[in-house]
C-alpha positions in Angstrom: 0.0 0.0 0.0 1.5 3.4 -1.0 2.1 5.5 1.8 -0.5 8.3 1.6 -2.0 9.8 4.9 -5.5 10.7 4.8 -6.0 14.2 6.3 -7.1 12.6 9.3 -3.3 11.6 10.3 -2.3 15.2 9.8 -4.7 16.5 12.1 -3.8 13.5 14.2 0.0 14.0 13.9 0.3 18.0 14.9 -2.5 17.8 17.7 -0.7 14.3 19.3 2.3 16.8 19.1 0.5 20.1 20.5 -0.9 17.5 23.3 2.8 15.8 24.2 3.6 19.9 24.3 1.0 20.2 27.2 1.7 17.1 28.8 5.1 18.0 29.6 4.8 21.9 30.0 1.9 20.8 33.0 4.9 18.0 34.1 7.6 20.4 34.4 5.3 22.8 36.7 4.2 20.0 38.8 7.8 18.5 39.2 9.0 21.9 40.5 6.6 22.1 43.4 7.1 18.6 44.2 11.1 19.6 44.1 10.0 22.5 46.5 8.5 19.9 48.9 11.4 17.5 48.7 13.8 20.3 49.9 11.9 21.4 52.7 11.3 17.3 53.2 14.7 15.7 52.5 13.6 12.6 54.3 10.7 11.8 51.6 12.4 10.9 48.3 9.5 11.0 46.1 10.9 10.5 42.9 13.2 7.8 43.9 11.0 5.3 45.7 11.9 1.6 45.6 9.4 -0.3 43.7 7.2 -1.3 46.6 3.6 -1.1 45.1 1.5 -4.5 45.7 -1.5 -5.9 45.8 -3.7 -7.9 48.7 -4.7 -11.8 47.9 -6.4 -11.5 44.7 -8.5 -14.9 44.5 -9.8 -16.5 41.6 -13.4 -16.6 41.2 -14.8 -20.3 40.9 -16.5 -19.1 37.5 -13.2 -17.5 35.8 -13.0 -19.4 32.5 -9.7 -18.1 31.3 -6.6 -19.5 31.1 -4.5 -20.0 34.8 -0.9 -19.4 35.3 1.6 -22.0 37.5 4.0 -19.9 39.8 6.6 -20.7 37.9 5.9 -19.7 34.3 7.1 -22.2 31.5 7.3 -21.7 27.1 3.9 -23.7 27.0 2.8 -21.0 29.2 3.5 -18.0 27.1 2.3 -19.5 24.0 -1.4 -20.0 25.9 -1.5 -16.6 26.6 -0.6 -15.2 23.2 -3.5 -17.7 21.8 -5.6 -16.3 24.7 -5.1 -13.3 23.9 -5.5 -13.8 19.8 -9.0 -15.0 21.4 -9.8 -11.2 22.9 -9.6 -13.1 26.4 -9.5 -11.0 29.6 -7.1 -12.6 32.2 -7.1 -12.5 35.9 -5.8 -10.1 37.8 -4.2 -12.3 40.2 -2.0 -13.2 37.0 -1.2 -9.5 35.9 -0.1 -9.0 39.2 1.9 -12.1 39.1 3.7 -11.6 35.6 4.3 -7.7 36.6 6.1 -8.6 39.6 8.2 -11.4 38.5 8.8 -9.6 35.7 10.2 -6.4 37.7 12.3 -9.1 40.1 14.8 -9.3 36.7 14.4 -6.3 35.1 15.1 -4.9 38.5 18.6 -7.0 38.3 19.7 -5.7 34.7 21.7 -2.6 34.8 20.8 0.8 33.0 22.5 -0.2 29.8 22.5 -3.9 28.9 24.6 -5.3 27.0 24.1 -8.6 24.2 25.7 -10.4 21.6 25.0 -12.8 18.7 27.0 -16.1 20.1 27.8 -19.0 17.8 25.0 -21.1 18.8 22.0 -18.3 18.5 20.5 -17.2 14.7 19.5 -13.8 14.8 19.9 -10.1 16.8 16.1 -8.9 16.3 15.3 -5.2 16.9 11.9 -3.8 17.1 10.8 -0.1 17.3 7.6 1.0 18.8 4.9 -0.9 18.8 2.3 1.1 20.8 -0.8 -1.2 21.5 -1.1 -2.6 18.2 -1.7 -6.5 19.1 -1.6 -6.8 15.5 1.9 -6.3 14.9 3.7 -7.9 17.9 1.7 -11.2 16.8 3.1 -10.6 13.1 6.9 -10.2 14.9 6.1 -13.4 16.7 4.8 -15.9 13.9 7.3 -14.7 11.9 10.4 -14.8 14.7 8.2 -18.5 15.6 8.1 -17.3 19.1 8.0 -18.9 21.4 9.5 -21.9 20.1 12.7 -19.9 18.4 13.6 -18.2 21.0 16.3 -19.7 22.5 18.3 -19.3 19.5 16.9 -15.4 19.2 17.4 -12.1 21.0 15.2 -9.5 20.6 15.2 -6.0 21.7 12.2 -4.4 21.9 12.8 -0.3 21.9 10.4 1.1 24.1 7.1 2.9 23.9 5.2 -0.7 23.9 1.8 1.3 25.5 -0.3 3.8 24.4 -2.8 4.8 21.6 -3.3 1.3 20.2 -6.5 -0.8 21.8 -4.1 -3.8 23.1 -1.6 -2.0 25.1 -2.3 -4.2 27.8 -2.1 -7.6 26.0 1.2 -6.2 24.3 3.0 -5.3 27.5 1.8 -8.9 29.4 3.0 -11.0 26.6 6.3 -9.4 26.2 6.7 -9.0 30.2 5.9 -13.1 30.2 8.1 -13.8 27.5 10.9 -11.7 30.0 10.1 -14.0 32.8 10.7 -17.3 31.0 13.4 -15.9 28.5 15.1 -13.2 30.2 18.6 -14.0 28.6 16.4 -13.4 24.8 14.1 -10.9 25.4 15.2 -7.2 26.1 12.8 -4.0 26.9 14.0 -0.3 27.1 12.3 2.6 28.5 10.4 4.5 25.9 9.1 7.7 26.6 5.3 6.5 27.0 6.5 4.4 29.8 5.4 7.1 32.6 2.2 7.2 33.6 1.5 11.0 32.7 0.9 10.0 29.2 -1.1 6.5 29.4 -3.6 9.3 31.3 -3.7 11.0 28.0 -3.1 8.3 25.6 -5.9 5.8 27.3 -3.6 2.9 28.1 -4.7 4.0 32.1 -8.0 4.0 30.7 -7.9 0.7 29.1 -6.2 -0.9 32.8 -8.6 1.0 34.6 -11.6 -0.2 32.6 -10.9 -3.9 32.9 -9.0 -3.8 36.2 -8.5 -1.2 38.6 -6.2 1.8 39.2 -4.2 0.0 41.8 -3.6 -3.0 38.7 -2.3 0.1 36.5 -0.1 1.1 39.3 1.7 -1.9 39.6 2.3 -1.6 35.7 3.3 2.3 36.0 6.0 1.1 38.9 7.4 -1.7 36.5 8.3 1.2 34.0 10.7 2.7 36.8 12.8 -0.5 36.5 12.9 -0.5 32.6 16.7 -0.4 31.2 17.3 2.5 29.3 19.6 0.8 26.9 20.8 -1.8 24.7 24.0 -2.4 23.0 24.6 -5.0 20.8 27.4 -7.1 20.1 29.7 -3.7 21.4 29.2 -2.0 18.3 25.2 -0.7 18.5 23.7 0.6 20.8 20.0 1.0 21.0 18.1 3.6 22.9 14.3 5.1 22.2 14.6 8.9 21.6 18.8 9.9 21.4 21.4 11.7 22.4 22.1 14.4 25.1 23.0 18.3 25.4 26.2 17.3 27.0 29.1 16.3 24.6 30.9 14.3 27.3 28.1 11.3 28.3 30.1 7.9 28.1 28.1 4.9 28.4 30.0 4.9 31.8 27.9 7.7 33.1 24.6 6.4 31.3 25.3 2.9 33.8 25.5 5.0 37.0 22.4 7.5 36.7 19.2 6.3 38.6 17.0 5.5 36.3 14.4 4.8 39.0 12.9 8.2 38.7 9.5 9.0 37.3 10.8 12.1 35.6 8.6 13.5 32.2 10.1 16.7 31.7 13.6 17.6 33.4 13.0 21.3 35.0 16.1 24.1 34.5 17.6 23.6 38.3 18.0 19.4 38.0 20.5 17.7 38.0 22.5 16.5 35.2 21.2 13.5 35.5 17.8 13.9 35.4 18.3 15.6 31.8 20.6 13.0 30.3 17.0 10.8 31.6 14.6 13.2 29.7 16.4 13.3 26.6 17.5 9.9 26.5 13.9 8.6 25.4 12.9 12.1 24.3 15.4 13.5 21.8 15.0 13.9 17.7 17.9 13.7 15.0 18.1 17.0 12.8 19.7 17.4 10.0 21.6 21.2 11.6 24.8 20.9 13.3 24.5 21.1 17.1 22.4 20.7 19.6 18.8 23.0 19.5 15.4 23.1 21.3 13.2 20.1 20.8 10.6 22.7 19.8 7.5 19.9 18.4 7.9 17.7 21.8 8.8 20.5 24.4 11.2 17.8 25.8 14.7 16.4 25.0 16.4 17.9 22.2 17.2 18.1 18.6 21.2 17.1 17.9 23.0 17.0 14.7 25.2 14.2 12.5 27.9 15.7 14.9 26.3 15.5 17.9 25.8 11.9 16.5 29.4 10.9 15.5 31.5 12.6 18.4 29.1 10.3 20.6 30.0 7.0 18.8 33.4 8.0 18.3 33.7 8.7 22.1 32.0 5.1 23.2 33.8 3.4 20.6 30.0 1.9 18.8 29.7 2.7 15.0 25.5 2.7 14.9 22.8 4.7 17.0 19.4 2.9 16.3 16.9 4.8 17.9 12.7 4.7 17.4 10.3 7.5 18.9 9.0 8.8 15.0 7.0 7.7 12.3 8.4 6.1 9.5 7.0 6.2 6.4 8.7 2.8 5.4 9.1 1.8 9.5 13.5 2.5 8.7 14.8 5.5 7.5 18.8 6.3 7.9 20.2 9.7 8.8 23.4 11.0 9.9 25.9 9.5 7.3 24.2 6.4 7.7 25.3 6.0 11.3 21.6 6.7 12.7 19.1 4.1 12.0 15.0 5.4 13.0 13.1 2.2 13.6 9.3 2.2 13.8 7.5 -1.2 14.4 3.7 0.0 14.4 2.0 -0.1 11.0 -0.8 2.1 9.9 -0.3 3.9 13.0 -3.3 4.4 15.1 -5.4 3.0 11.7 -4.6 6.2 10.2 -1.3 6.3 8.9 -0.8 3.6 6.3 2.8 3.6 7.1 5.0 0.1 7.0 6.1 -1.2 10.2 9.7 -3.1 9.9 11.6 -4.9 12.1 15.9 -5.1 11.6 17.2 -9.2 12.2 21.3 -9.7 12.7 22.7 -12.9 11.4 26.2 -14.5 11.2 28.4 -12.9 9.8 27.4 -10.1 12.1 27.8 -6.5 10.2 26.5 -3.8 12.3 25.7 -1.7 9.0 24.2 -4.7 7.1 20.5 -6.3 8.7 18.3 -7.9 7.2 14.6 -6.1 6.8 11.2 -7.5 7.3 8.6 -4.4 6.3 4.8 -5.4 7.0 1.3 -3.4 7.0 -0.8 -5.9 9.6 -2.7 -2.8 11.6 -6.2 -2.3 10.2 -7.3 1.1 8.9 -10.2 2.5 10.5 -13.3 2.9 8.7 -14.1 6.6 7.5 -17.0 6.7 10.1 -14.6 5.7 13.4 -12.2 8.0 11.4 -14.3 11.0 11.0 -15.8 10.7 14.6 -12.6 10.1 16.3 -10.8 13.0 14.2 -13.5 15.3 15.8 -13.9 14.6 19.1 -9.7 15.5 19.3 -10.3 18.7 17.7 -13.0 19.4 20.0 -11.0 18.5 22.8 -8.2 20.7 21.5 -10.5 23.8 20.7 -11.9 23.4 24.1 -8.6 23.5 25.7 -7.4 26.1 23.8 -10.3 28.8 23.8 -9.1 31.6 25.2 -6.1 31.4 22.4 -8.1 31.6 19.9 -10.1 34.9 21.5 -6.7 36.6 22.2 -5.9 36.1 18.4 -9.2 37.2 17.1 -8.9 39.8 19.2 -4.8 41.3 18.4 -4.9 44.4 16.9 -1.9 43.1 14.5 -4.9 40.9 12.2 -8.3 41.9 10.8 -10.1 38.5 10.7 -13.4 41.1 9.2 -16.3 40.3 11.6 -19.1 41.8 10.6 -21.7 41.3 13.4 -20.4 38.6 15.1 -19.7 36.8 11.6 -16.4 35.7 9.9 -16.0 33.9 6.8 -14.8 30.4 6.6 -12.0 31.2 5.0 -11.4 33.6 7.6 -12.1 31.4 10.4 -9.7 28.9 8.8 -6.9 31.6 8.7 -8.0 32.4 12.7 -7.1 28.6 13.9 -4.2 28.5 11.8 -2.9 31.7 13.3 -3.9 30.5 16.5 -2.3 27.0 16.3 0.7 28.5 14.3 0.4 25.7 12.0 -1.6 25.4 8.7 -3.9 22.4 9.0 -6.5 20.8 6.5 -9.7 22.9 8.6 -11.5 22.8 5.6 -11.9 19.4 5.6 -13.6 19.2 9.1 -15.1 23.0 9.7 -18.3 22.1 9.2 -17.9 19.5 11.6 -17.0 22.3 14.1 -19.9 24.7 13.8 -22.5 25.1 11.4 -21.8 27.0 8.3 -24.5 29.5 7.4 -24.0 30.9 4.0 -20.3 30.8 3.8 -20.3 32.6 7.4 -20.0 31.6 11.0 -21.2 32.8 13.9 -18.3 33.4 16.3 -20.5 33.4 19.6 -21.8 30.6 18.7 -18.3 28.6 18.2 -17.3 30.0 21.8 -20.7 28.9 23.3 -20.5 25.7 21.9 -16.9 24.7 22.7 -16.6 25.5 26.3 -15.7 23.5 28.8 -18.1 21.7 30.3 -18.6 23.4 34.2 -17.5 19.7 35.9 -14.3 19.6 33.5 -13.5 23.4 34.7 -14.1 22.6 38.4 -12.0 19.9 38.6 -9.6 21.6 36.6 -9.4 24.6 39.7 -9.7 22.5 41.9 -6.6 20.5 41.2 -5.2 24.0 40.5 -6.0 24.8 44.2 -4.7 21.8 46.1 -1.3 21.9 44.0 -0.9 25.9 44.9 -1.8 24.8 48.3 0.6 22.0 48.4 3.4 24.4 47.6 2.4 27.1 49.8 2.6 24.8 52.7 6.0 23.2 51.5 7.6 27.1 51.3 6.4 28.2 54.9 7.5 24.7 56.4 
């Protein structure tokens, strides 16, 4: 299938952007009051908590009909639940707690950066970009990779960002967390950036827990991200990480081992610590094409770095390939840098919209860090125009709600003359308004009547404010969290 987006993944792309902006603009305020409080309360280490979440008994109901899970977890056990879950099955909770804590016992043992290599009696180095939810694609990987019969003769690195905006988070992150438990010498997980519980809020994966479970199940889960190693390198030439590289030109893969990494950090503020920002950007950064090291403007976290940035880092740590995931590919692999940065994106079609190939890179004998083999697949369904169209515009009426009072401050600068005439602007007016207001030129024409109702080419701007307010509940709650966190602080400055 040719790669062509539909103007529903534009709109899709630049608000997931604009929202990922807001996510870690609202994290950066939130983790400086919570800094204030851990100065003026040394002795409460918020941010670096052992991993000590757990759950009461959980007993099985006498008319669960799923499948049950031994205490010790074998291969015959992890191929049932990858049929179960083929089947739409819903396990127990007393066995998401189980695979979620024996999972955490060994990634809890593997250091920061791990590292692998193809031995003589193994067939292939697999690694796998982002997979996000889509059940779809991790069961392609696995017939094709014949897991989990292969896999003692396989190692597979799976880069992060395994959660969030497909439907089967959930049954993506338990399969691979069981596949851990029985093969944790062949199966390898980095942190990506949607491993933090800020953005499952936003991106429904808590939703999705919370709906079949409870929000003390998706704790457990959001803990298990804090133990996540932040690294892979392969065979001492590669080394694999989710976002990139850093602002500081000295990191050593030295320093990346001795950083905690068991710190539920989003967006690094101006005062942390060095290590806290080598955290952030690690699963946050972007390649760029300019020299140097600039803002990370789209994200509002980690940073933009050159082919320089790029080379003086391998060059330093003695590796000659950073593959990295965290983008879109329109063929799932693109090469940048003088072909020593590799972008690897496993999720086809992403979020049904996309039509993008997902691709996977395999290592064989003789091992050539420069030379994998490629498997490129499309296995994620599109959605159908009516899912498309509805869920298309309840984002942008999310977004417009949010984002109100931006638009009347740019209707209302003295610098542009949008021409309302009694309360009336013209679409093509109105379309020039959001893209001012946005800073972005989107496809509005394709949805604007789908935002308010068009009345001889015109549209009545009280109207649009009236009907995209926030609902009084949504603003309430909104103030009140406002309140308790200015509250919070308060407190923590006079104590």
């Amino acid at each position: 299938m040719a790669y062509l987006p539909s103007y529903h993944a534009e709109i899709w792309d630049y608000f997931e952007v604009h929202t990922e902006q807001a996510v870690c603009a609202n994290a950066q305020t939130i983790d400086e009051i919570i800094d204030r409080v851990r100065v003026r309360h040394s002795d409460v280490e918020l941010s670096n908590a052992n991993i000590t979440t757990s759950t009461p008994q959980i007993n099985i109901e006498p008319n669960y009909s799923g499948i049950h899970l031994p205490t010790i977890i074998t291969p015959q056990d992890c191929a049932n639940l990858i049929e179960f879950y083929k089947a739409a099955g819903i396990l127990h909770p007393c066995y998401v707690n189980q695979i979620i804590q024996q999972a955490n016992q060994i990634f809890n043992r593997e250091s920061n950066i791990v590292y692998i290599e193809l031995q003589p009696h193994e067939q292939h180095i697999v690694i796998v970009g982002d997979i996000h939810g889509q059940l779809n694609d991790l069961l392609f990987i696995i017939q094709n990779l014949n897991i989990p019969a292969d896999l003692p003769t396989i190692k597979i690195v799976f880069n992060g960002d395994l959660v969030d905006r497909g439907s089967k988070s959930l049954e993506v992150l338990l399969i691979l967390y069981c596949l851990k438990i029985v093969y944790p010498n062949n199966i390898f997980i980095n942190r990506g950036n949607h491993e933090h519980p800020r953005l499952n809020k936003t991106y429904n994966f808590e939703q999705q827990v919370v709906s079949l479970y409870n929000k003390q199940i998706f704790d457990i889960i959001a803990d298990s991200y804090l133990v996540l190693p932040l690294g892979t390198i392969v065979n001492k030439t590669i080394i694999v990480i989710h976002g990139g590289l850093f602002s500081f030109p000295d990191v050593t893969l030295q320093e990346l081992q001795t950083i905690n990494r068991r710190q539920r950090l989003l967006k690094a503020s101006k005062n942390t610590a060095r290590d806290q920002k080598i955290l952030e950007q690690i699963v946050w950064s972007d390649p760029s094409n300019i020299f140097g090291v600039g803002t990370n403007e789209k994200r509002g976290a980690g940073i933009c770095f050159g082919p320089d940035i790029t080379a003086s880092f391998l060059e330093k740590n003695q590796l000659s390939l950073l593959i990295r995931s965290h983008q879109v590919i329109e063929t799932g692999i693109a090469l940048m840098h003088n072909n020593k940065l590799v972008t690897l994106f496993s999720a086809s079609n992403y979020c049904g919209t996309h039509r993008n190939k997902g691709a996977i890179m395999i290592y064989s004998h003789p091992f050539v860090a420069t030379k994998p083999s490629l498997i490129h697949y499309i296995e994620n369904p599109t959605l159908s125009r009516e899912v498309l169209e509805f869920e298309t515009n309840m984002l942008v009426s999310d977004i417009l709600a949010d984002n109100l009072n931006q638009i009347r401050d740019t209707l209302n600068s003295s610098e542009i003359d949008f021409e309302v005439t009694d309360g009336y602007i013209t679409v093509e007016k109105f379309i020039n308004l959001l893209n001012y207001s946005f800073n972005t030129k989107l496809p509005w024409e394709k949805i604007v009547d789908s935002i308010i109702d068009i009345e001889s080419n015109s549209i009545n701007l009280k109207q649009f404010f009236r009907e995209h307010k926030r609902k009084p509940d949504a603003i309430f709650k909104e103030n009140l969290a406002k309140s308790i966190v200015n509250s919070i602080a308060k407190k923590a400055l006079i104590n």
